[in-house]
N, CA, C and O of each residue as an XYZ file, in Angstrom:
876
protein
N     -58.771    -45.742     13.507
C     -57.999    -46.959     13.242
C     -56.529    -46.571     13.135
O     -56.362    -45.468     12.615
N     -55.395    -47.235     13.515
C     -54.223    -46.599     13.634
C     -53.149    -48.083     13.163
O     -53.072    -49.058     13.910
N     -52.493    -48.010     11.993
C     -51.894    -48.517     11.185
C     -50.731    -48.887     12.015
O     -50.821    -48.655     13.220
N     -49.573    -49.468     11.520
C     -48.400    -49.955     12.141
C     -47.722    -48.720     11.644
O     -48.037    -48.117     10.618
N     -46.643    -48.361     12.569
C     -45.597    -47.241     12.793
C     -44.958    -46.822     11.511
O     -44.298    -47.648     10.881
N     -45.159    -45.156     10.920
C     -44.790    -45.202      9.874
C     -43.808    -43.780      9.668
O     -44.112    -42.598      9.504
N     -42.437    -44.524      9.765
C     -41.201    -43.396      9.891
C     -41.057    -42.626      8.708
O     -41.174    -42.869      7.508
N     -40.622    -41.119      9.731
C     -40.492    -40.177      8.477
C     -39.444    -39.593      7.598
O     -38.447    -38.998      8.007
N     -39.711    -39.781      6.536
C     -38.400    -39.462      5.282
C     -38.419    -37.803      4.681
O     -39.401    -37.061      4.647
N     -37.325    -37.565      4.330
C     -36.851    -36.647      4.147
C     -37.861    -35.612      2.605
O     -37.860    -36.443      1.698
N     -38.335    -34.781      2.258
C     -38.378    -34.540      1.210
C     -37.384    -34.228      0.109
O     -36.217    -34.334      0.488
N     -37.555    -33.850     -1.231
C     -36.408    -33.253     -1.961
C     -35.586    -32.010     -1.321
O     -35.986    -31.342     -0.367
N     -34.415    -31.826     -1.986
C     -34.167    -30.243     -1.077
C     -34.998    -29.314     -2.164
O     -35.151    -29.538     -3.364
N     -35.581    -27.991     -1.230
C     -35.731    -26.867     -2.173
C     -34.858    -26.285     -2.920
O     -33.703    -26.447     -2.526
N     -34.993    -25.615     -3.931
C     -33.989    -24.817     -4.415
C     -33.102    -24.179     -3.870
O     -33.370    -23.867     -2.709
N     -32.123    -23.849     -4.251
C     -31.163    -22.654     -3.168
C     -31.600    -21.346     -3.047
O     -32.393    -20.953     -3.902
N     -31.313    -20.713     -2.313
C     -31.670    -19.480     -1.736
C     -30.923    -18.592     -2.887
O     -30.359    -19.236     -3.771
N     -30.882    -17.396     -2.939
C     -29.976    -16.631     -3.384
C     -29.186    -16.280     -2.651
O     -29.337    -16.280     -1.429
N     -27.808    -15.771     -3.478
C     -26.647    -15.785     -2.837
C     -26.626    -13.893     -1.671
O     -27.061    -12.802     -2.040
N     -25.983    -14.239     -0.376
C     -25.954    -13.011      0.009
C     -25.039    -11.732     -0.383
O     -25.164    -10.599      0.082
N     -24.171    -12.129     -1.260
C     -22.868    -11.552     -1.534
C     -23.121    -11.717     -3.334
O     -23.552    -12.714     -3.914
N     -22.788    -10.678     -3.813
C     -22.497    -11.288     -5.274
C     -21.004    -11.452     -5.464
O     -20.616    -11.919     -6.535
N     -20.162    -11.129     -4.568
C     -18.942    -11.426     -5.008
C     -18.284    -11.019     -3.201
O     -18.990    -10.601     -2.283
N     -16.565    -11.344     -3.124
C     -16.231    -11.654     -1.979
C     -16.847    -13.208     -1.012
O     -16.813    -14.391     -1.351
N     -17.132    -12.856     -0.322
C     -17.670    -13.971      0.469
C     -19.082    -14.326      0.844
O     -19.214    -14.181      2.059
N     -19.896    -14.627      0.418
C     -21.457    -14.642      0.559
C     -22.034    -16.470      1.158
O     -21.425    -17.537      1.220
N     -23.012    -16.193      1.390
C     -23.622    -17.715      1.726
C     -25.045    -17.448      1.015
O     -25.543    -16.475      0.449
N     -25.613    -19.200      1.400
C     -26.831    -19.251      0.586
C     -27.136    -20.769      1.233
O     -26.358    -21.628      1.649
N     -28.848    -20.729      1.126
C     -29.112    -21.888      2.110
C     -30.252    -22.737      1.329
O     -30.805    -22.438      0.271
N     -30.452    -23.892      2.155
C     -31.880    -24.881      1.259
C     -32.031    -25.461      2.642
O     -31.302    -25.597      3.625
N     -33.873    -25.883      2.157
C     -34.839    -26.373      3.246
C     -35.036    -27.613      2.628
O     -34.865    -27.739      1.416
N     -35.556    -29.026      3.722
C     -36.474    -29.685      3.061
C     -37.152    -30.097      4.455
O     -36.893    -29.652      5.573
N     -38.287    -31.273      4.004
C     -39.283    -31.083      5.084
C     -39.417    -32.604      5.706
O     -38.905    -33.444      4.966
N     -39.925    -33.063      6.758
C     -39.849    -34.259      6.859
C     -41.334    -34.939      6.694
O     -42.027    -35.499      7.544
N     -41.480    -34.791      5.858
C     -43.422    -34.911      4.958
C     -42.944    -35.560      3.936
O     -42.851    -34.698      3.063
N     -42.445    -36.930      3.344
C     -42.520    -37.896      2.749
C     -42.221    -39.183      2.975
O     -41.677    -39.861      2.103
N     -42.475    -39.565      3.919
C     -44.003    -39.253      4.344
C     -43.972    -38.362      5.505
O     -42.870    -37.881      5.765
N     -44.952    -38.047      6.250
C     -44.343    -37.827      7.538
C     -44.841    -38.838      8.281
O     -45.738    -39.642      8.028
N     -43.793    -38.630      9.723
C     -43.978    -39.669     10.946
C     -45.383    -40.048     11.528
O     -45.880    -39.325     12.392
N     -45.881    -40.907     11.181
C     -47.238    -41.240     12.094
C     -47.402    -42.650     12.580
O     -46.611    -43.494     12.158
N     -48.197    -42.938     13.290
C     -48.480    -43.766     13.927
C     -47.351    -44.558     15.470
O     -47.375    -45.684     15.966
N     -46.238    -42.948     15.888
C     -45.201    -43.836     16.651
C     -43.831    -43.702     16.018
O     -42.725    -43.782     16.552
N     -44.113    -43.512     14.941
C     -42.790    -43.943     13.731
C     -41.535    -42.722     13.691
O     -41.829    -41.567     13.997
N     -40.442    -43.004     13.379
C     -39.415    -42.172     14.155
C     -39.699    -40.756     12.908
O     -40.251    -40.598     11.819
N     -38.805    -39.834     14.064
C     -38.683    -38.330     13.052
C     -37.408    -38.757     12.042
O     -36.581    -39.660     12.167
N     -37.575    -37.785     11.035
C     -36.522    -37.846     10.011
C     -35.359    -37.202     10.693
O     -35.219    -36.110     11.243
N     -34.229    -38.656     10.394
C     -32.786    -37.808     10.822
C     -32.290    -36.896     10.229
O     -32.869    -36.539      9.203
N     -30.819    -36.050     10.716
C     -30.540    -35.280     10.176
C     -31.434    -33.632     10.459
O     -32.432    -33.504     11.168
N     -30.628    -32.351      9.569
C     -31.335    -31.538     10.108
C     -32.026    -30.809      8.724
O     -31.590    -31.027      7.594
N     -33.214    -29.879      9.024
C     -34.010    -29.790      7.868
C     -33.401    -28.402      6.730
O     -33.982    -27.883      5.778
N     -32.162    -28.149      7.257
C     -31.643    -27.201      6.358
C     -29.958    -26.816      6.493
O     -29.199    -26.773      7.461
N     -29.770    -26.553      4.980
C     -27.948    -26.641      5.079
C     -27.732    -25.148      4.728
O     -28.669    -24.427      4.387
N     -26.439    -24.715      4.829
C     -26.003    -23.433      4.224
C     -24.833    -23.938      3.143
O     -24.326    -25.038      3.362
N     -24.350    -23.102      1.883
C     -23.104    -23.162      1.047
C     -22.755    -22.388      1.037
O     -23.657    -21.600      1.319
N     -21.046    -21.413      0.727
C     -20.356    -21.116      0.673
C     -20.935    -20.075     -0.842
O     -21.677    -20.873     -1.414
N     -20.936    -19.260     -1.367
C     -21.406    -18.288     -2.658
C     -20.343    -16.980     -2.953
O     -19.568    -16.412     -2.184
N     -20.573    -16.802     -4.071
C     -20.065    -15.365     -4.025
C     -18.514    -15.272     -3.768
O     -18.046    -14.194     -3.403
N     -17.878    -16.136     -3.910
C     -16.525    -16.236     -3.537
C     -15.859    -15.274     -4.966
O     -15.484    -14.246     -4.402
N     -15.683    -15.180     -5.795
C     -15.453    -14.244     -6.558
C     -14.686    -12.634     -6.329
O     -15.358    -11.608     -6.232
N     -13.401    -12.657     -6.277
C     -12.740    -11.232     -5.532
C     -13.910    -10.355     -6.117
O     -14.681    -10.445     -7.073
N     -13.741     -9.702     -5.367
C     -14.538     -8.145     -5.910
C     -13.923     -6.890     -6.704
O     -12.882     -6.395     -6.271
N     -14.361     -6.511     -7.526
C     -13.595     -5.375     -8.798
C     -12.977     -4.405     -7.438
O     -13.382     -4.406     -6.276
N     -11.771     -3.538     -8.107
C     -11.326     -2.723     -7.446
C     -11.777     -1.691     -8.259
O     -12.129     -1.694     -9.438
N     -11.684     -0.550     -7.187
C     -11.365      0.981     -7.427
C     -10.340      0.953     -8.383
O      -9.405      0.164     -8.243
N     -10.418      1.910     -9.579
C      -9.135      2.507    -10.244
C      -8.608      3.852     -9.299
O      -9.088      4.320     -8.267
N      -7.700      4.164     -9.913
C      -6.659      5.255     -9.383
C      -7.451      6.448     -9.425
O      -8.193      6.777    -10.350
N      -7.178      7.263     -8.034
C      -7.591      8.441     -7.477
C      -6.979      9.719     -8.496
O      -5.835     10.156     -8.625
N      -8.708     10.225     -9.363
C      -7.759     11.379     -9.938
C      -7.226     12.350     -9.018
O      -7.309     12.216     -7.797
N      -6.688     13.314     -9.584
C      -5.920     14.586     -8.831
C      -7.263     15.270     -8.478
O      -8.304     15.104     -9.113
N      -7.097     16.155     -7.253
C      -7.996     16.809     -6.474
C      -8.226     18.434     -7.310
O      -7.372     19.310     -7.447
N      -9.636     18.449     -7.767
C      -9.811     19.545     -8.755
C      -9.659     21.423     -7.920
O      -9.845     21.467     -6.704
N      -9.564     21.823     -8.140
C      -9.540     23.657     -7.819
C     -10.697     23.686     -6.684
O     -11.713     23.007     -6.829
N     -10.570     24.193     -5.980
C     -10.880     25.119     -4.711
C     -12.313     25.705     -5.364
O     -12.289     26.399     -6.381
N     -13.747     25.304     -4.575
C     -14.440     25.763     -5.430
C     -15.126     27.130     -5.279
O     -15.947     27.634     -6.046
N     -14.477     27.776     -3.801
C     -15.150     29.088     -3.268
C     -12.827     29.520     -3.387
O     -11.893     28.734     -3.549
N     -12.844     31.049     -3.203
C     -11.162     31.620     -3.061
C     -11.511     32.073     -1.740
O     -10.549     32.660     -1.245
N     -12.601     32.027     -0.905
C     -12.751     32.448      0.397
C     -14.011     31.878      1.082
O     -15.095     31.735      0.517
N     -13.723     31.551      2.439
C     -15.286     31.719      2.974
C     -15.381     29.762      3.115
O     -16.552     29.391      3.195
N     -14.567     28.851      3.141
C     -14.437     27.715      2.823
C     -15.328     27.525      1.674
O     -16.394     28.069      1.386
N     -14.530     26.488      1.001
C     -14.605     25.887     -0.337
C     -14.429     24.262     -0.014
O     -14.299     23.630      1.034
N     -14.482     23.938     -1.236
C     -14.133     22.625     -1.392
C     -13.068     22.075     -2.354
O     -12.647     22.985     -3.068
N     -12.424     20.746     -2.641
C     -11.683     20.651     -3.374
C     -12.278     18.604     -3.610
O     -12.220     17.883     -2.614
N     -12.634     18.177     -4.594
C     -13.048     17.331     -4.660
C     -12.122     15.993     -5.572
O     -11.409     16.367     -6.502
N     -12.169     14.979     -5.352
C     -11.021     13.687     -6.432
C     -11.863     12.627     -6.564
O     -12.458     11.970     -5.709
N     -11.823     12.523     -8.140
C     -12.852     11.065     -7.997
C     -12.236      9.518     -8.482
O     -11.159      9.456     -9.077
N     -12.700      8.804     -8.297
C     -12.587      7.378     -8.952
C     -13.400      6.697     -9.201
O     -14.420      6.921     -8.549
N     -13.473      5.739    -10.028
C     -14.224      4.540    -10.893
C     -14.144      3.250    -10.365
O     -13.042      2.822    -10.023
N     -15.397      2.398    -10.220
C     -15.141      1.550    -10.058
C     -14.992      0.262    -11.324
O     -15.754      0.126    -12.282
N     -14.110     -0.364    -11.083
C     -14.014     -1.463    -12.450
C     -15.115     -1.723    -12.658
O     -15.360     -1.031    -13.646
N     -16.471     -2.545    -12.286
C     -17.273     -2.731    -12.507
C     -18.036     -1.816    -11.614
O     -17.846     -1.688    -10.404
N     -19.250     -0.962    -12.607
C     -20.190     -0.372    -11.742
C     -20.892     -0.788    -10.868
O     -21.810     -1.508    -11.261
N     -20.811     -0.589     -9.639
C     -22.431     -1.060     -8.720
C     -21.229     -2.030     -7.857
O     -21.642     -2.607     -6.852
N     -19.849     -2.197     -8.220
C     -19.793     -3.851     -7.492
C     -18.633     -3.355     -6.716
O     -18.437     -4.081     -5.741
N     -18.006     -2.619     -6.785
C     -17.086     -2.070     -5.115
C     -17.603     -2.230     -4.239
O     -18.530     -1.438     -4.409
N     -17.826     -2.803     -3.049
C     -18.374     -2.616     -1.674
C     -17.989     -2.172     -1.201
O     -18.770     -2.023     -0.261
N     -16.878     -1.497     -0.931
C     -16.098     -0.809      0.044
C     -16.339      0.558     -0.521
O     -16.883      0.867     -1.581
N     -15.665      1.530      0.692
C     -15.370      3.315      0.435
C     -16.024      3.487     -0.937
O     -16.676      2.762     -1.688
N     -15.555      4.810     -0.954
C     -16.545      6.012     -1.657
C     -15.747      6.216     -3.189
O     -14.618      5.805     -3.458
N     -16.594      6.906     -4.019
C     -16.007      6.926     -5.361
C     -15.483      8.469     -5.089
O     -14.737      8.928     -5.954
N     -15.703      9.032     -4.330
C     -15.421     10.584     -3.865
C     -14.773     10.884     -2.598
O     -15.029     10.248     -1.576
N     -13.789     12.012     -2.653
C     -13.417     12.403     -1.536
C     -13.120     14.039     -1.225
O     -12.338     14.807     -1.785
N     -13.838     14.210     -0.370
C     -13.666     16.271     -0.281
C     -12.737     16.775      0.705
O     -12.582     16.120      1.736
N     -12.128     17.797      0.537
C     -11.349     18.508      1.194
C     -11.639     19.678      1.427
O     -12.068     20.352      0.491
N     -11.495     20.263      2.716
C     -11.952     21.470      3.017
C     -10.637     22.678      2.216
O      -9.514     22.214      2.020
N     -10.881     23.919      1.886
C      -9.782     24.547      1.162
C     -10.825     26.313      1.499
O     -11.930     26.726      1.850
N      -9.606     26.722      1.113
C      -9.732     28.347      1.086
C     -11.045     28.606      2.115
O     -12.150     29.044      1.798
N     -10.482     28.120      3.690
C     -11.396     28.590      4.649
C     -11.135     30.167      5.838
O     -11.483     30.339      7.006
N     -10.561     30.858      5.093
C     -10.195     32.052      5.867
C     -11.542     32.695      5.392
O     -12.259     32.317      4.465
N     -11.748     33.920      6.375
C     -12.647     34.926      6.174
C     -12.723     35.442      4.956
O     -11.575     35.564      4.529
N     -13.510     35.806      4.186
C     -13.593     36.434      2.598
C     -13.295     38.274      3.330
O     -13.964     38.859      4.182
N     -12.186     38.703      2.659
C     -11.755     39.711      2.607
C     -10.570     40.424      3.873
O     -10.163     41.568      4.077
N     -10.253     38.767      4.687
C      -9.301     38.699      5.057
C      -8.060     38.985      4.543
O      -7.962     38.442      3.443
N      -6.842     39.732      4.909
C      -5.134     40.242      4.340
C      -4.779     39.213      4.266
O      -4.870     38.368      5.157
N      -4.241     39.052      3.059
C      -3.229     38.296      2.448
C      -1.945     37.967      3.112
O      -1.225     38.948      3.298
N      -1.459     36.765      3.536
C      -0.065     36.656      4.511
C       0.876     36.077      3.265
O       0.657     34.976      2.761
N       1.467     36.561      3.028
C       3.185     35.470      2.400
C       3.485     34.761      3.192
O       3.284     34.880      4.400
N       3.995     33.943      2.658
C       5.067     33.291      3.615
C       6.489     33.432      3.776
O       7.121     34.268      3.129
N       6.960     32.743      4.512
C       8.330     33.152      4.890
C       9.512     32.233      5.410
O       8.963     31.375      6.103
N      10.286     32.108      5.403
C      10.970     30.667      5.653
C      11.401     30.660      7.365
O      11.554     31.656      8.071
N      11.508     29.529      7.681
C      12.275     29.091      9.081
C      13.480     29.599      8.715
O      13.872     30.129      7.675
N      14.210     29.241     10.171
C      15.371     29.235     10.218
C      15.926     27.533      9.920
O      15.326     26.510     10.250
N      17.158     27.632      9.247
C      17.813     26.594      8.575
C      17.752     25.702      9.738
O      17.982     26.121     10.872
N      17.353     24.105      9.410
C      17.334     22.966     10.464
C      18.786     22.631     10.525
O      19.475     22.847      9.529
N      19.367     22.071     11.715
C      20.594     21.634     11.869
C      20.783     20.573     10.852
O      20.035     19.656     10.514
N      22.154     20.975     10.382
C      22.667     20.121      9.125
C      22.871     18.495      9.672
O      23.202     18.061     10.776
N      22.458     17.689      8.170
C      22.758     16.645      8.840
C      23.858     15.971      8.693
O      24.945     16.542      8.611
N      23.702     14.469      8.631
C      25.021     13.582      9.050
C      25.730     13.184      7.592
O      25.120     12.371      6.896
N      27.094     13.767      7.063
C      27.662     13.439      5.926
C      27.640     12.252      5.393
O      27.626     11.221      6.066
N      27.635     12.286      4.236
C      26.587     10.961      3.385
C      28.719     10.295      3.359
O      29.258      9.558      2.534
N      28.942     10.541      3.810
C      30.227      9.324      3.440
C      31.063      9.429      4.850
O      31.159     10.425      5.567
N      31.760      7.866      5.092
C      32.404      7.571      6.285
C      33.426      8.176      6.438
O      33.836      8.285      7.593
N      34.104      8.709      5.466
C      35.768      8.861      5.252
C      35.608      9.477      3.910
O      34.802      9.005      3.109
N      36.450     10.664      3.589
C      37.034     11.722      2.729
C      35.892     12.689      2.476
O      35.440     13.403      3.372
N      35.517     12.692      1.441
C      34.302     13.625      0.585
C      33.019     13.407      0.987
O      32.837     12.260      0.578
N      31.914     13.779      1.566
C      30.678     13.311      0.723
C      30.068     14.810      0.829
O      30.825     15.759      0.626
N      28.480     15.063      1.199
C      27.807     15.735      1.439
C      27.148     15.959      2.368
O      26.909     14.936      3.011
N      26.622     17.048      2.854
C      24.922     17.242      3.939
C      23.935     17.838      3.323
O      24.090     18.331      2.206
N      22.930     17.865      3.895
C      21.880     18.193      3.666
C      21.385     19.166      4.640
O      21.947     18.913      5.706
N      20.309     20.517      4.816
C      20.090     21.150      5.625
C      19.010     21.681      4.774
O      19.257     22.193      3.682
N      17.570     21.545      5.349
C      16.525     21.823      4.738
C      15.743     23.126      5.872
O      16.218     23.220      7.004
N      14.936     23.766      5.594
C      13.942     24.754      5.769
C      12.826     24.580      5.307
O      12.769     23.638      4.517
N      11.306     25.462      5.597
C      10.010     24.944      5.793
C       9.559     26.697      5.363
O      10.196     27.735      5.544
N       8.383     26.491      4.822
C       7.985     27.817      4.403
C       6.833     28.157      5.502
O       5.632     28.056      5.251
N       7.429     28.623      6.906
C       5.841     28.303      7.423
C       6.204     28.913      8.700
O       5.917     28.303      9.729
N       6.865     30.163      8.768
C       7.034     31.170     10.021
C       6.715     32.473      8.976
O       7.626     33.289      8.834
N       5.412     32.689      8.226
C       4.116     32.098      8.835
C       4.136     31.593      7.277
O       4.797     32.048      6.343
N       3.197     30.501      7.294
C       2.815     29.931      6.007
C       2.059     30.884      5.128
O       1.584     31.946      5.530
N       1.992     30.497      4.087
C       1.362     31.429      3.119
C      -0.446     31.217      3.541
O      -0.814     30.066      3.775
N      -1.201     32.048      3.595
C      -2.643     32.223      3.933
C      -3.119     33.375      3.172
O      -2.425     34.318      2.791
N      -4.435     33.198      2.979
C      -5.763     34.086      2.037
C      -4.782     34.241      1.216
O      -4.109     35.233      1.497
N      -4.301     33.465      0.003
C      -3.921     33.951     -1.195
C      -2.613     34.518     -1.203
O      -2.079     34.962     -2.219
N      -2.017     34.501      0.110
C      -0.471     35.021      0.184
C       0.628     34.554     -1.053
O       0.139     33.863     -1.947
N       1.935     34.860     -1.139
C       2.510     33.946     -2.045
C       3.290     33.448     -1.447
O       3.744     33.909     -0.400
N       3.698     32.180     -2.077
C       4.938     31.521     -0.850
C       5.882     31.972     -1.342
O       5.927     32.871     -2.183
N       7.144     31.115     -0.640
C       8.538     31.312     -0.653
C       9.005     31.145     -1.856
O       9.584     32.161     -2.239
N       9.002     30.366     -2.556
C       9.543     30.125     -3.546
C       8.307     30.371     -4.881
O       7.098     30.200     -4.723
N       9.018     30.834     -6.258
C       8.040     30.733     -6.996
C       7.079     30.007     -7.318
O       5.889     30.247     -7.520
N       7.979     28.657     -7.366
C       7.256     27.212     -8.211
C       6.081     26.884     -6.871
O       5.018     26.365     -7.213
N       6.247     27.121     -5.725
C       5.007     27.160     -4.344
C       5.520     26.288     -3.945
O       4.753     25.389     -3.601
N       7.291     25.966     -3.717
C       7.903     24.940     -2.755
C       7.720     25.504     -1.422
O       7.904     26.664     -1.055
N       7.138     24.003     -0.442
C       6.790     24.129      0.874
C       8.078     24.252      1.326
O       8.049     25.263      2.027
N       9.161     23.821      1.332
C      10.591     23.329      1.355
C      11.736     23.559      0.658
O      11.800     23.398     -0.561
N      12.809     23.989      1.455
C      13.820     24.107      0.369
C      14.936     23.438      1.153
O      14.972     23.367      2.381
N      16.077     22.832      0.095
C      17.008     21.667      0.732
C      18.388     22.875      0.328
O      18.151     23.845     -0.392
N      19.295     22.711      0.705
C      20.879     23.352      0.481
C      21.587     21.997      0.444
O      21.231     21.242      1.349
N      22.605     21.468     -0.486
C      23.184     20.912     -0.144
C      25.079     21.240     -0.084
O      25.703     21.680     -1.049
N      25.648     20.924      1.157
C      26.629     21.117      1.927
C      27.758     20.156      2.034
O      27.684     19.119      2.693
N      29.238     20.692      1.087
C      30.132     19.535      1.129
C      30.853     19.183      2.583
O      31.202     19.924      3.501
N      30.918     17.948      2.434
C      31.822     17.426      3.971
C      32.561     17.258      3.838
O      32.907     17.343      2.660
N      33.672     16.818      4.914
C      35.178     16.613      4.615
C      35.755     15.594      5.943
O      36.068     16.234      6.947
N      35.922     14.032      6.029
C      36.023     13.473      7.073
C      37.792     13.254      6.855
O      38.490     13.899      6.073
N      38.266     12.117      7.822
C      39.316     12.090      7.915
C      39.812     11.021      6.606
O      38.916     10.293      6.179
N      41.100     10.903      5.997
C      41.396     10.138      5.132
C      40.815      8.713      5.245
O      41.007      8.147      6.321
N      40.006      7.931      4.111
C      39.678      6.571      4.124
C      40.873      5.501      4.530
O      41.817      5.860      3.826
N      41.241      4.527      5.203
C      41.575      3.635      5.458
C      42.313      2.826      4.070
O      41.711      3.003      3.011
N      43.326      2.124      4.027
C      43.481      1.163      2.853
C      43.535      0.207      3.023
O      44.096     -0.174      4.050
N      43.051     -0.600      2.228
C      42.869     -1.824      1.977
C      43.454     -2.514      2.209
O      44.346     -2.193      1.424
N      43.953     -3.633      2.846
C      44.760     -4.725      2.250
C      44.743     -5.380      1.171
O      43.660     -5.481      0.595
N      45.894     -5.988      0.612
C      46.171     -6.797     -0.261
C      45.104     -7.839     -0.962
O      44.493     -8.806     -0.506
N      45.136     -7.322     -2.063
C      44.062     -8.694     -2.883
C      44.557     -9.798     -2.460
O      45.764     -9.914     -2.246
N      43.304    -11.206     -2.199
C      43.744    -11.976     -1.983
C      43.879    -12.714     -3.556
O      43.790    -12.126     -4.633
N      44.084    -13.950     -3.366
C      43.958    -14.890     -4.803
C      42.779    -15.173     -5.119
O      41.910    -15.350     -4.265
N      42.507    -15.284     -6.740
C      41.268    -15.415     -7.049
C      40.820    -17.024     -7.478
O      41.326    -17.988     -8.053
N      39.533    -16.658     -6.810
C      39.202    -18.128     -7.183
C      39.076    -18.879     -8.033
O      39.108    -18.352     -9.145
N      38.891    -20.287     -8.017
C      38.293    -20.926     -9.394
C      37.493    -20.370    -10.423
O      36.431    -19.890    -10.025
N      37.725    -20.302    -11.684
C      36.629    -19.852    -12.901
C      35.400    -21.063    -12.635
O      35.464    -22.274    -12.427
N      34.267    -20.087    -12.753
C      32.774    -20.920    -12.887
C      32.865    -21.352    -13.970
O      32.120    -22.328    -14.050
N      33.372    -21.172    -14.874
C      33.091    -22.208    -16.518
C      34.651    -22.912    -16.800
O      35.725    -22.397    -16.489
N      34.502    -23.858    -17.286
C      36.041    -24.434    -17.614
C      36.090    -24.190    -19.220
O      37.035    -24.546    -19.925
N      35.480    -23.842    -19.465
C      35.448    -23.652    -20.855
C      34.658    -22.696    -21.985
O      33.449    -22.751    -21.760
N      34.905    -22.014    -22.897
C      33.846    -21.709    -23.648
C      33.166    -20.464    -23.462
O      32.228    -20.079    -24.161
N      33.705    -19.803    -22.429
C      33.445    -18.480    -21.626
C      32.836    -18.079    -20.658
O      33.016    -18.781    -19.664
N      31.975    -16.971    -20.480
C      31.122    -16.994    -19.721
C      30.797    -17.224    -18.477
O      29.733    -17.306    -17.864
N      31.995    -17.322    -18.193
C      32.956    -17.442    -16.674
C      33.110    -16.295    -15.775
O      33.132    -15.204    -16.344
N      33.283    -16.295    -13.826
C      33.594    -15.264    -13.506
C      34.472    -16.004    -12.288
O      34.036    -16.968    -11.659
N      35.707    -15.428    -12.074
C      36.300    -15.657    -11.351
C      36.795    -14.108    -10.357
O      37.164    -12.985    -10.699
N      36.545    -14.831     -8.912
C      36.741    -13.436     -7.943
C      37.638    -13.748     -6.887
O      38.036    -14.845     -6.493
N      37.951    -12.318     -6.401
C      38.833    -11.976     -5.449
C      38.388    -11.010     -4.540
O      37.648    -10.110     -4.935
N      38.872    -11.106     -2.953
C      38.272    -10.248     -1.608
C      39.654     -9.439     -1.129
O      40.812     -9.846     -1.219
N      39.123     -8.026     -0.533
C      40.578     -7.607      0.116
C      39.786     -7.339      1.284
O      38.602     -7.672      1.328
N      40.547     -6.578      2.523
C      39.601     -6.765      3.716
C      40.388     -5.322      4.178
O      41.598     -5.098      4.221
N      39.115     -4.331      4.543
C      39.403     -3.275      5.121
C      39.838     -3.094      6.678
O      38.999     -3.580      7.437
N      40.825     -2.574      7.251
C      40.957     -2.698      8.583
C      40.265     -2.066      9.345
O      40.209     -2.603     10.451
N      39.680     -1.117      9.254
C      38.602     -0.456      9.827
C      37.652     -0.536      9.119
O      37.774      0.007      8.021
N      36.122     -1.339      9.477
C      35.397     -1.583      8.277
C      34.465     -0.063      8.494
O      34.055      0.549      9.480
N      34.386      0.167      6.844
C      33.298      1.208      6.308
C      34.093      2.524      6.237
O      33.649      3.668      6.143
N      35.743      1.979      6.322
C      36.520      3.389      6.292
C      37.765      3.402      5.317
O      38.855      3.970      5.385
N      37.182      2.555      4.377
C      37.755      2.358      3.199
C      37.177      2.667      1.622
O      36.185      2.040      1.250
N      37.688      3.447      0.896
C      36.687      3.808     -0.205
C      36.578      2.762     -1.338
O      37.683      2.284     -1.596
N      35.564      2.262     -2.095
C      35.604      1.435     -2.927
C      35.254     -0.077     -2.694
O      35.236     -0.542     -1.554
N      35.082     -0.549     -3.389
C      34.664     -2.467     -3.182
C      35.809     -3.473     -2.734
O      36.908     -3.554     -3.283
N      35.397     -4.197     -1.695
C      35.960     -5.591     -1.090
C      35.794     -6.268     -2.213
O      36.793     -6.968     -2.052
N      35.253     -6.732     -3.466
C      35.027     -7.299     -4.205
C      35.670     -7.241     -6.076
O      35.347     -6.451     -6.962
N      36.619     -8.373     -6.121
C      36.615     -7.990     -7.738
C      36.580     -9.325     -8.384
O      37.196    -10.274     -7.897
N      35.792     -9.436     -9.598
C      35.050     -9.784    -10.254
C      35.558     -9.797    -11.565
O      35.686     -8.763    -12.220
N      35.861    -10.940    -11.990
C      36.554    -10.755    -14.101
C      36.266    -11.864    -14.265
O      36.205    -12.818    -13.489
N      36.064    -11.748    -15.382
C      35.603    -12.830    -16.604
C      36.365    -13.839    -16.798
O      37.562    -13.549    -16.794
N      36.061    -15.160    -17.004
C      37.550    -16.129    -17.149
C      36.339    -17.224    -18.305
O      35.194    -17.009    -18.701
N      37.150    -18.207    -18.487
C      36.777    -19.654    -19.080
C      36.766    -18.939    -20.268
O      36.510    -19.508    -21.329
């Protein structure tokens, strides 16, 4: 026996899924069914579709704290290791990189000669830190014709890779200024707390020593 046409409705939704992410960006989904009733006799399917997704887990994720310092060399020959660790703010919940990081160290032959090191030759000096009259250079060296190896000692006591000289310069006389102009209106008319300024203008710019700018107190 077959009844008049009987269209089908949606059930409740199921519960939500659990989330895929506990924190950062995650999703999470629900079903329902089209069995309340379902479609019989002819009668249309339930519109719509039988499952959604949401958005979860949005929550930044804890960071890493700061990388300790990398501990001692754990072999003096024969490669070793040298290891640095970090914490995560919350345990278990970093997703990203490692709480550890290794470095290869003291990989020469065990009972390999000891090399010192020894310095380069001085790099060409560089460009004097001022446009006009006085300033300085700089001219640095490298400890590493040949670097220190198996336990050698370096160049310097303290185990500087590098050493800087610094070198006075001497350019041609700075430029002068022209004439202050007039200074402007005071920002306060009253009561203090005022600054009123004045510009001079170099004729060759950047070859003048000292400030385009002066600046005093008024009101």
């Amino acid at each position: 026996f077959c009844g008049p046409p009987v269209n089908g409705s949606w059930s409740a939704w199921a519960p939500w899924s659990a989330c895929t992410a506990t924190c950062g960006n995650g999703t999470r989904f629900r079903v329902r069914s089209c069995n309340s009733p379902p479609p019989r006799y002819g009668g249309r399917e339930c519109d719509g579709l039988p499952g959604e997704t949401d958005s979860c887990g949005t929550a930044p994720c804890p960071a890493w704290d700061a990388w300790s310092r990398f501990g001692v060399c754990s072999k003096k020959c024969g490669g070793g290791e040298r290891v640095r660790n970090r914490v995560c703010a919350v345990t278990g919940m970093c997703l990203t990189g490692s709480s550890a990081e290794v470095l290869k160290c003291n990989t020469q032959a065990c009972g390999a000669a000891a090399v010192d090191g020894a310095w380069s030759p001085w790099l060409p000096i560089g460009k004097c830190s001022a446009t006009c009259d006085y300033g300085t250079r700089n001219q640095i060296r490298h400890c590493n014709q040949p670097s220190p190896t198996n336990g050698g000692r370096p160049c310097l006591k303290n185990g500087r890779e590098i050493e800087v000289r610094i070198l006075q310069c001497r350019l041609t006389g700075c430029t002068d200024w022209s004439g202050w102009g007039e200074f402007s209106a005071c920002s306060a008319s009253c009561g203090g707390g005022g600054n009123r300024g004045r510009v001079r203008v170099c004729p060759v710019p950047g070859q003048c020593g000292g400030s385009r700018f002066d600046v005093q107190p008024c009101g």
